[in-house]
SEDO-225238 format. One record per residue (C-alpha): residue number from 1; residue in one letter; x, y, z. Coordinates in steps of 0.05 Angstrom, whole numbers, plus 5000, padded with zeros to 4 digits. Layout:
// residues N
NUM, A, X, Y, Z
...
***
This chain:
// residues 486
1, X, 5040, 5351, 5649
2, X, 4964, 5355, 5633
3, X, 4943, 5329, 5560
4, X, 4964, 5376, 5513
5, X, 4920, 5399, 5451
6, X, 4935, 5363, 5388
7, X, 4932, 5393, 5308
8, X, 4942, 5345, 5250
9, X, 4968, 5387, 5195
10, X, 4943, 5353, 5133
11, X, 4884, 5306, 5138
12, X, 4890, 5263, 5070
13, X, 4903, 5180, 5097
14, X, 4956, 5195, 5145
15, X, 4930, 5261, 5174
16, X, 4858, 5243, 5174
17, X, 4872, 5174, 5212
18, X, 4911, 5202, 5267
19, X, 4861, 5263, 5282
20, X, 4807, 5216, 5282
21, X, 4842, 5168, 5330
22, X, 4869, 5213, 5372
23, X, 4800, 5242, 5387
24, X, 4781, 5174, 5406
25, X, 4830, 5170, 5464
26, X, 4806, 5242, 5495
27, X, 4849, 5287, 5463
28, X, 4822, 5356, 5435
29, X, 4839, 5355, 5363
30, X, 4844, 5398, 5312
31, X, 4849, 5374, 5234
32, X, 4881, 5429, 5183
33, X, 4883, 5420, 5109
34, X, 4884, 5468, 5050
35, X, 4836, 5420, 5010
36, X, 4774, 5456, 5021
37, X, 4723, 5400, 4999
38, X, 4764, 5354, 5043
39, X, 4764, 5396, 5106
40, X, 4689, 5397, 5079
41, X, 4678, 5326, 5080
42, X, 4701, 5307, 5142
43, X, 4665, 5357, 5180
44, X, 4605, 5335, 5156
45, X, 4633, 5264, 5169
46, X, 4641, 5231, 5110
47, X, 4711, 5200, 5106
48, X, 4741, 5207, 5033
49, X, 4774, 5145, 5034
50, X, 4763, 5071, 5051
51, X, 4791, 5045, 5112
52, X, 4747, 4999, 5158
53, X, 4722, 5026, 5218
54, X, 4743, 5103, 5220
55, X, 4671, 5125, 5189
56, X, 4643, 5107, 5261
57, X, 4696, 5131, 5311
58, X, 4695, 5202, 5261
59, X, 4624, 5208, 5273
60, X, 4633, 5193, 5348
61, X, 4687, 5247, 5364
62, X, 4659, 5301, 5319
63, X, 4583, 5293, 5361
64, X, 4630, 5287, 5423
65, X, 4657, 5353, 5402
66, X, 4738, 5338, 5414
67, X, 4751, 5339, 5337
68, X, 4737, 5391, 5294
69, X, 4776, 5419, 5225
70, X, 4797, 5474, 5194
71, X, 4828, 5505, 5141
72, X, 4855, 5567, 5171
73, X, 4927, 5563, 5192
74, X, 4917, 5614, 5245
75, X, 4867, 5571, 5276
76, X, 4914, 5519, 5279
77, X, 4968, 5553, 5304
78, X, 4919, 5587, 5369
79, X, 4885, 5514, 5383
80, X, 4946, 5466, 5396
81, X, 5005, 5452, 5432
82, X, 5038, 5399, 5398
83, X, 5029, 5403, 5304
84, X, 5033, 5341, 5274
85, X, 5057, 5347, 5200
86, X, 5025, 5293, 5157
87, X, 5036, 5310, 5088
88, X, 5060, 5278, 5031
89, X, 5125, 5264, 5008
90, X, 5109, 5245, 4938
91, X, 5171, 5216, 4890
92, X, 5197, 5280, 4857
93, X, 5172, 5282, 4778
94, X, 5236, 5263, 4732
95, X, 5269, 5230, 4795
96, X, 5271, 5187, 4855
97, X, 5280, 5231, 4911
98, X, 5229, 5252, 4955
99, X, 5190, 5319, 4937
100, X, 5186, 5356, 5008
101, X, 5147, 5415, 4977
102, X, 5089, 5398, 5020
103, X, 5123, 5389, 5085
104, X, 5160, 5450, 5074
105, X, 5098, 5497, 5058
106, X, 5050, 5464, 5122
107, X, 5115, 5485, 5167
108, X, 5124, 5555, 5140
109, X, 5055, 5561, 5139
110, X, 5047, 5539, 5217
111, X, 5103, 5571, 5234
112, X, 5088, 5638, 5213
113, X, 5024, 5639, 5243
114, X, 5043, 5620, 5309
115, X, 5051, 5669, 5372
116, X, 5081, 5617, 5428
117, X, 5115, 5561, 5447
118, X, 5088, 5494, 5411
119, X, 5129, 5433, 5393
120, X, 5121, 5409, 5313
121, X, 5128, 5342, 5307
122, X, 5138, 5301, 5233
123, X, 5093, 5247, 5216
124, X, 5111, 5250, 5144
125, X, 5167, 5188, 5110
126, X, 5217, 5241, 5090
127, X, 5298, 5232, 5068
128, X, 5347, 5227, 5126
129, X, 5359, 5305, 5151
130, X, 5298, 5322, 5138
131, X, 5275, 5352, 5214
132, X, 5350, 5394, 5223
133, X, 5327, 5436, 5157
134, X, 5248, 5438, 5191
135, X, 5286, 5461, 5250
136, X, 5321, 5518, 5205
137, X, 5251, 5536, 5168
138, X, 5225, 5546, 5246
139, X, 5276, 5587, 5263
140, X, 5269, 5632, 5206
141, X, 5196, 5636, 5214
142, X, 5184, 5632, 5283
143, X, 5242, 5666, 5315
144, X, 5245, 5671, 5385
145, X, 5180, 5634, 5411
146, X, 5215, 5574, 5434
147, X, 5180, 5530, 5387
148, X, 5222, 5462, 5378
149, X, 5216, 5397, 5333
150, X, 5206, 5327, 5341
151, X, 5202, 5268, 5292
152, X, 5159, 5207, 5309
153, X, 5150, 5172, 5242
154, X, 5086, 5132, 5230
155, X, 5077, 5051, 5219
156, X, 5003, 5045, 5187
157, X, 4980, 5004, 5149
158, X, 4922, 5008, 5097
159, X, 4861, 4969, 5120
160, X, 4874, 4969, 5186
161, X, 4904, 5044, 5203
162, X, 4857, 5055, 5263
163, X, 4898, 4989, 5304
164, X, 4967, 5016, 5286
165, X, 4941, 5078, 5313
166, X, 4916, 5057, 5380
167, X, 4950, 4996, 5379
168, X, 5020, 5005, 5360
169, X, 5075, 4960, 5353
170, X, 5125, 5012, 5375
171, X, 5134, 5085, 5382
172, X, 5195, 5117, 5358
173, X, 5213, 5197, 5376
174, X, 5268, 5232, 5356
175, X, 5281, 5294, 5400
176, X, 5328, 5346, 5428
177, X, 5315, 5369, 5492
178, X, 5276, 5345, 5557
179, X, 5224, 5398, 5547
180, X, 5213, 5365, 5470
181, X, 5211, 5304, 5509
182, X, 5162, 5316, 5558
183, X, 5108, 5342, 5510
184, X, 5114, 5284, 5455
185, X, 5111, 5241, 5513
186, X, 5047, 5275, 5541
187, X, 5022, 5277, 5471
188, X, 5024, 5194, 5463
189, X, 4998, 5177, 5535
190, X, 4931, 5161, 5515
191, X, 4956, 5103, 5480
192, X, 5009, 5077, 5535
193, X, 4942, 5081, 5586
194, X, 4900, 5040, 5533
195, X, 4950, 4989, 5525
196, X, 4965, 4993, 5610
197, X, 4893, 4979, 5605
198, X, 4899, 4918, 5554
199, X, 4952, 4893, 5600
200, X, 5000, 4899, 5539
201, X, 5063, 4931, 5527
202, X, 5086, 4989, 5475
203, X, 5157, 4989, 5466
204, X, 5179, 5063, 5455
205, X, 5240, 5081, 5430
206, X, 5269, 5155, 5444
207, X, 5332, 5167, 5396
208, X, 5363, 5235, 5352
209, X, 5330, 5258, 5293
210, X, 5370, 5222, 5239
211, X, 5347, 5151, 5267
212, X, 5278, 5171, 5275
213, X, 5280, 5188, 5210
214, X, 5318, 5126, 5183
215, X, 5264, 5075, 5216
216, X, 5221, 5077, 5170
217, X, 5241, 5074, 5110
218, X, 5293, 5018, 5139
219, X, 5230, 4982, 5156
220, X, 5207, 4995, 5081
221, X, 5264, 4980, 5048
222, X, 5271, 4915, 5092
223, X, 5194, 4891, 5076
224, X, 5203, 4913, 4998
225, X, 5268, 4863, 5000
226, X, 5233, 4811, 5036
227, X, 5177, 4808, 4983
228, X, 5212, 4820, 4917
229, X, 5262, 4753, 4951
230, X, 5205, 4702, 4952
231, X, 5186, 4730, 4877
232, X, 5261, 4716, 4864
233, X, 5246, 4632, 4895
234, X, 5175, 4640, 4854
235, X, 5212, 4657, 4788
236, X, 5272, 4594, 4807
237, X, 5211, 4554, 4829
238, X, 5175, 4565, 4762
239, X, 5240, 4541, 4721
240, X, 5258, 4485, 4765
241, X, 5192, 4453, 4783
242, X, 5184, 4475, 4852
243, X, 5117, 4508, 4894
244, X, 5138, 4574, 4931
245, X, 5087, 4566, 4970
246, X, 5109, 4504, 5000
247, X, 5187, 4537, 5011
248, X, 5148, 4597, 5039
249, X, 5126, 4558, 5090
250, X, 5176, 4521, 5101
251, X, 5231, 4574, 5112
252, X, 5178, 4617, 5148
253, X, 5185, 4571, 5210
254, X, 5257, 4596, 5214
255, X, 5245, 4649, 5274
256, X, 5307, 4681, 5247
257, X, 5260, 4699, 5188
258, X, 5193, 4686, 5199
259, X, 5127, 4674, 5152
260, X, 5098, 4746, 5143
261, X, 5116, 4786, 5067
262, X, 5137, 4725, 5052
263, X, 5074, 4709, 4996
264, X, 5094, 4700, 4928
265, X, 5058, 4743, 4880
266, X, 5045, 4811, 4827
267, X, 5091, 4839, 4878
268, X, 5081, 4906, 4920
269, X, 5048, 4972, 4909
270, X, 5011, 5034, 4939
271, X, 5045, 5100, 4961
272, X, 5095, 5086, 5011
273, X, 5138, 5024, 4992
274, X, 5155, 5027, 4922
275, X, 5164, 5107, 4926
276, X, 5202, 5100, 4997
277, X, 5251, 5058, 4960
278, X, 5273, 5091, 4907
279, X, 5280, 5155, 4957
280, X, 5317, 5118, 5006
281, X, 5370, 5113, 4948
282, X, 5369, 5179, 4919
283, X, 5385, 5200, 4999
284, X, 5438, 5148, 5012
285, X, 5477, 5165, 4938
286, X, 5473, 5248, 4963
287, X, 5503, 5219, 5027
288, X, 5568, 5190, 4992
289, X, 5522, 5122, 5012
290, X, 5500, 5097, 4947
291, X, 5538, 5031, 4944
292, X, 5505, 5010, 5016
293, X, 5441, 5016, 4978
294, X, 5451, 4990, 4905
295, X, 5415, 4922, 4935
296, X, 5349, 4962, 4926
297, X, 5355, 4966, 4856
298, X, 5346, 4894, 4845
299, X, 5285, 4896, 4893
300, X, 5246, 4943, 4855
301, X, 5269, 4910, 4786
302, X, 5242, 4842, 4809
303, X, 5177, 4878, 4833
304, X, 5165, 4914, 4768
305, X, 5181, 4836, 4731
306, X, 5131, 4807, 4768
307, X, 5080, 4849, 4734
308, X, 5103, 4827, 4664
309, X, 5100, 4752, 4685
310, X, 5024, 4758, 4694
311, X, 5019, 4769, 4613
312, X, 5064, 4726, 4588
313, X, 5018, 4675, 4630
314, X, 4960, 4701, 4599
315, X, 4992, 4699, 4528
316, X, 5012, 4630, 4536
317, X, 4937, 4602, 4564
318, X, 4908, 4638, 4513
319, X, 4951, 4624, 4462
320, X, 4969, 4698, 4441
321, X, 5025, 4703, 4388
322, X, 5082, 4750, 4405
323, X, 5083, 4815, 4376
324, X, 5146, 4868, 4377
325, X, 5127, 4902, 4435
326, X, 5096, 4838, 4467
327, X, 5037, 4792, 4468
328, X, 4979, 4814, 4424
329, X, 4921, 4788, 4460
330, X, 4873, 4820, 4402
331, X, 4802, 4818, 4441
332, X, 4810, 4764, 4481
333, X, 4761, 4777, 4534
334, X, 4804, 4781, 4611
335, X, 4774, 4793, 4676
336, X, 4811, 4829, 4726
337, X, 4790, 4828, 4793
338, X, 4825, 4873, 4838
339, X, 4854, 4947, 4834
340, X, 4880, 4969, 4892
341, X, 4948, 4950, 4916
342, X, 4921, 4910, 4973
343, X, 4849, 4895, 5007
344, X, 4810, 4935, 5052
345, X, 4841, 4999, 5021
346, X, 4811, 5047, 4953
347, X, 4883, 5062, 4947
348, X, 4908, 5054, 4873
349, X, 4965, 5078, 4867
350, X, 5022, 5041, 4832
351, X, 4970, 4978, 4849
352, X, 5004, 4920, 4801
353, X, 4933, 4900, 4795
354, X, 4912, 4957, 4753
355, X, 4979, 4970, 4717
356, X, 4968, 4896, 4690
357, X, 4899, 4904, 4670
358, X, 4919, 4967, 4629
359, X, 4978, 4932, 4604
360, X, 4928, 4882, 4573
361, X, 4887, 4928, 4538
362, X, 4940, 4966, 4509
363, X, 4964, 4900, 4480
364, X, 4891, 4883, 4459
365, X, 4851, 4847, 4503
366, X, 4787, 4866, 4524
367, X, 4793, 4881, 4598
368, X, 4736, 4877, 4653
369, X, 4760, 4899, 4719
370, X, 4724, 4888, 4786
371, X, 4746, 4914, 4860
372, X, 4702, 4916, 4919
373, X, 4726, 4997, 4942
374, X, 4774, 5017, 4890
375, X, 4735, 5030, 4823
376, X, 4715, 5104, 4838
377, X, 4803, 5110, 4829
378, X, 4821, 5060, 4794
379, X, 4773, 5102, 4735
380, X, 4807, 5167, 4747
381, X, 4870, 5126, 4745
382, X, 4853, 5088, 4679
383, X, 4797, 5119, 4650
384, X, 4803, 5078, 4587
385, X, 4789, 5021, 4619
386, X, 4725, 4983, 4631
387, X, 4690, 4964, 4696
388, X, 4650, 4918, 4724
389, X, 4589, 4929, 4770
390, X, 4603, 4854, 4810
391, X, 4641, 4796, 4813
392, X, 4594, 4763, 4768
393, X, 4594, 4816, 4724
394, X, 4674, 4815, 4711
395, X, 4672, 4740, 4701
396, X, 4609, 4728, 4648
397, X, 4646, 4701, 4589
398, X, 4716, 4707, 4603
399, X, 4763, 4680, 4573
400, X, 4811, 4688, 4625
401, X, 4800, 4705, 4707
402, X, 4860, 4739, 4728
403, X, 4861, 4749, 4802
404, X, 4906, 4808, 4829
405, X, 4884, 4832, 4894
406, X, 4870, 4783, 4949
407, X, 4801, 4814, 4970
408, X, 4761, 4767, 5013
409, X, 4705, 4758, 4963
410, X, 4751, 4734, 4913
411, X, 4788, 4687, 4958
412, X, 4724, 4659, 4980
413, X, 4676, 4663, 4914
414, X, 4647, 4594, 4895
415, X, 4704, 4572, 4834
416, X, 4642, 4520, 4803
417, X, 4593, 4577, 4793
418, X, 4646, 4622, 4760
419, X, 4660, 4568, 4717
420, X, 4592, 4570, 4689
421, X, 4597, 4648, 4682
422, X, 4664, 4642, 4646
423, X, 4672, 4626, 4570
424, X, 4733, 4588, 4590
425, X, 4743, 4570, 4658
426, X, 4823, 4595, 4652
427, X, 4853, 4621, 4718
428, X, 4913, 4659, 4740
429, X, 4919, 4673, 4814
430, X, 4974, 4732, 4819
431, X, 4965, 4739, 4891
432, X, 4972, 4658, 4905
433, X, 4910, 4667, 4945
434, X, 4861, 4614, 4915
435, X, 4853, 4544, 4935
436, X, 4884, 4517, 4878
437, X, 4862, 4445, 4890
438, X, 4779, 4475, 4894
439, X, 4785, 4507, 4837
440, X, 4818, 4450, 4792
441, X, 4765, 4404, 4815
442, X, 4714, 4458, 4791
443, X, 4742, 4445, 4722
444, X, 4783, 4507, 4720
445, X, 4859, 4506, 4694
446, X, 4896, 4539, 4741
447, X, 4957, 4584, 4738
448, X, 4997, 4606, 4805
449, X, 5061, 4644, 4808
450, X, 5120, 4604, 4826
451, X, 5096, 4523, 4796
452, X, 5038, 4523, 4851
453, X, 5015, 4446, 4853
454, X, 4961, 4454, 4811
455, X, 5001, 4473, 4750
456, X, 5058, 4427, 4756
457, X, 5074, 4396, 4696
458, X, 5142, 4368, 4665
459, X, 5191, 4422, 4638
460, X, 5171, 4452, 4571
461, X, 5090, 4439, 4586
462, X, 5031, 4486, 4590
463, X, 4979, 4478, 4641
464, X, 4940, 4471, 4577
465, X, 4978, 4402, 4572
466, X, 4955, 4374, 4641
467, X, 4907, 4319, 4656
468, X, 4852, 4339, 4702
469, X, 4862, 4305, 4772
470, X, 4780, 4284, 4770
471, X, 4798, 4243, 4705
472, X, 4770, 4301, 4655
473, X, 4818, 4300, 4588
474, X, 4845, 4364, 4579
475, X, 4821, 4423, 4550
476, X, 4831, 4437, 4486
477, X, 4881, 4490, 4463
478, X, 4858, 4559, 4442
479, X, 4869, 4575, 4370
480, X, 4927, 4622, 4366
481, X, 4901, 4695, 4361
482, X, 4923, 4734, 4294
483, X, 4973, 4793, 4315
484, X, 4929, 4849, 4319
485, X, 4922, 4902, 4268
486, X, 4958, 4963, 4265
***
């Protein structure tokens, strides 16, 4: 079977990434969106989001001429042989389930328009059952045509989308017939002859629609549970005097489980785990399933605690009384560096990182927040916030550094020249991504979550109440902060 032509119907992250990709491995693609500006945008190739590397290859396909977009559905519907559906599946407002408006409106809208036989295959993370009630909306409007569906959910991952894309660790279909087959087959080639090429292996895993549909968000549920258990051993650790970064490590070498999601931290974020959760419920309890589920509960309650640990550190290094809704930090000065959910990525959305900064200012403090590619959204997100221009910029007479985004430049940014930018060279690393021993012998007093090494005191002490390992007598304490006014 030649190469067939390929749409992507929707081109925000998800859409937008495959297109681009796809192009790169010789396909003819077409990218469809109703977002004019953004069909705008990428034509003239700008890419209106940050993820390293796709700038170049967009640039490369659209001057090669095997990528264009469009926002005409009839277009889309003549060009290609096989429709991708990457939409979103947003969390529902006033619930938990997932909000299939959009996939429902790019498959009517496809559908409609088309005048042969083509094969629609989902992209999008959608509820279990999902692709039997696309098959219905197909039938209804595009009877007789012969035009079947697929599911082949996606595995990316922000920052480094264009390798999950060409590189992938497996490819899962879910199909119906040989002819369905054939042409999702045909449509994925490219990358079984790059990684033939690579001399490396794809796994690819052909299935019904119902486990297509139930890999990932079993893979999401099973990373969110794997992350929100180490914040379970960092919250035991910081009772009982322990580092969970040591029992990381230590249980990590256990092949059974492995090191990776296994960092202690402010916990998870962005617009796939937290929401794919708290779907994956919803689903299971419509499905007479709910106890099998209840487990994910807990997950997201420990994620959502791990945000509140960050103040109650910074109330207790600053010395912030408690107040009735929780510590009033009345204009102490905080730096926040980070607001995305994760490196490499402009993506905001539930990011812990800028939930806690805003979480400080509404109890007070005068926030700075810094991020490498996120501030553009993180204002639209929090436009009551402040923002820095740099690093340096954030830091200048702090109070208190809070790192909550591992971003290289704050992992590797010089702790003694900080220290003479801050006020008071206080530290809390949310992310556990510091060297805790550099920046203690930079003078700073250093806060990890879970009783990392550097903050290991006997039961009932501060870090405040530490000796300084180069022989410096401790700081002094703050003077407690008057409750703010009301």
């Amino acid at each position: 079977m030649p190469r067939p032509r390929l749409t992507f119907v929707g081109t925000g992250y998800l859409g937008a990434t495959y297109a681009v990709c796809f192009a790169e491995l010789g396909y003819e693609v077409l990218g469809f969106d109703v977002d004019v500006a953004r069909i705008a945008a990428l034509t003239a190739g700008t890419v209106p989001f940050h993820e390293p590397g796709l700038t170049e290859l967009l640039r490369r396909n659209l001057a090669a001429g095997r990528l264009r977009f469009t926002t005409s559905y009839a277009e889309t519907a003549d060009f290609g042989d096989v429709h991708f559906v990457c939409v979103g599946t947003p969390q529902r407002p006033g619930g938990t389930g997932a909000d299939l408006s959009y996939v429902e409106s790019a498959v009517t809208g496809l559908a409609a328009h088309l005048t042969r036989p083509a094969l629609i295959v989902g992209k999008s993370t959608v509820p279990v059952g999902t692709a039997e009630w696309v098959e219905r909306l197909v039938a209804k409007h595009a009877p007789g045509l012969g035009v079947q569906v697929a599911w082949s959910p996606e595995f990316l991952q922000e920052g480094r989308a264009v390798q999950d894309v060409l590189r992938p660790s497996r490819i899962v279909v879910g199909v119906r017939s040989e002819w369905a087959g054939a042409l999702v087959d045909a449509a994925h080639r490219g990358i079984l002859e790059l990684a033939a090429a690579e001399d490396r292996e794809v796994p690819v895993v052909v299935t019904d629609f119902a486990t297509a549909e139930l890999v990932k968000v079993a893979a999401n549920a099973f990373l969110a549970t794997k992350i929100s258990f180490i914040n379970a051993m960092a919250e035991v650790c910081e009772v009982a005097g322990g580092d969970v970064t040591q029992l990381a490590r230590a249980i990590g070498y256990d092949p059974r489980i492995g090191n990776r999601f296994l960092q202690a931290g402010v916990g998870f974020g962005g617009g796939c785990l937290p929401k794919d959760i708290r779907a994956f419920q919803a689903r299971a309890q419509e499905l007479g399933a709910g106890e099998a589920l209840r487990f994910l509960h807990e997950v997201d309650l420990i994620n959502q605690r791990r945000r509140g640990k960050v103040l109650q550190l910074a109330a207790e290094l600053l010395g912030c009384p408690p107040g009735p809704g929780g510590p009033q930090f009345a204009g102490a000065r905080v730096a926040v560096l980070g607001a995305t959910f994760k490196p490499h990525s402009d993506d905001v959305r539930d990011a812990p990182a800028l939930q806690i900064a805003a979480a400080l200012a509404r109890a007070g403090a005068g926030v700075r927040v810094y991020d490498p590619a996120g501030m553009a959204n993180a204002a639209l997100a929090q436009p009551g916030l402040r923002f820095a221009e740099s690093l340096d910029d954030a830091v200048r007479d702090a109070e208190l550094v809070c790192v909550l985004t591992e971003w290289p430049e704050f992992r590797t940014a010089d702790p003694a020249r900080l220290g003479r930018l801050a006020a008071t060279p206080l530290v809390i690393d949310g992310r556990n991504c510091l060297d805790a021993a550099a920046w203690t012998a930079a003078g700073w007093r250093y806060r990890g979550l879970g009783s990392r090494p550097a903050d290991r005191a006997p039961a009932g002490w501060t870090a405040l109440d530490q000796d300084d390992p180069a022989g410096r007598p401790p700081l002094p304490r703050p003077a407690t902060r008057p409750v703010a006014a009301r």
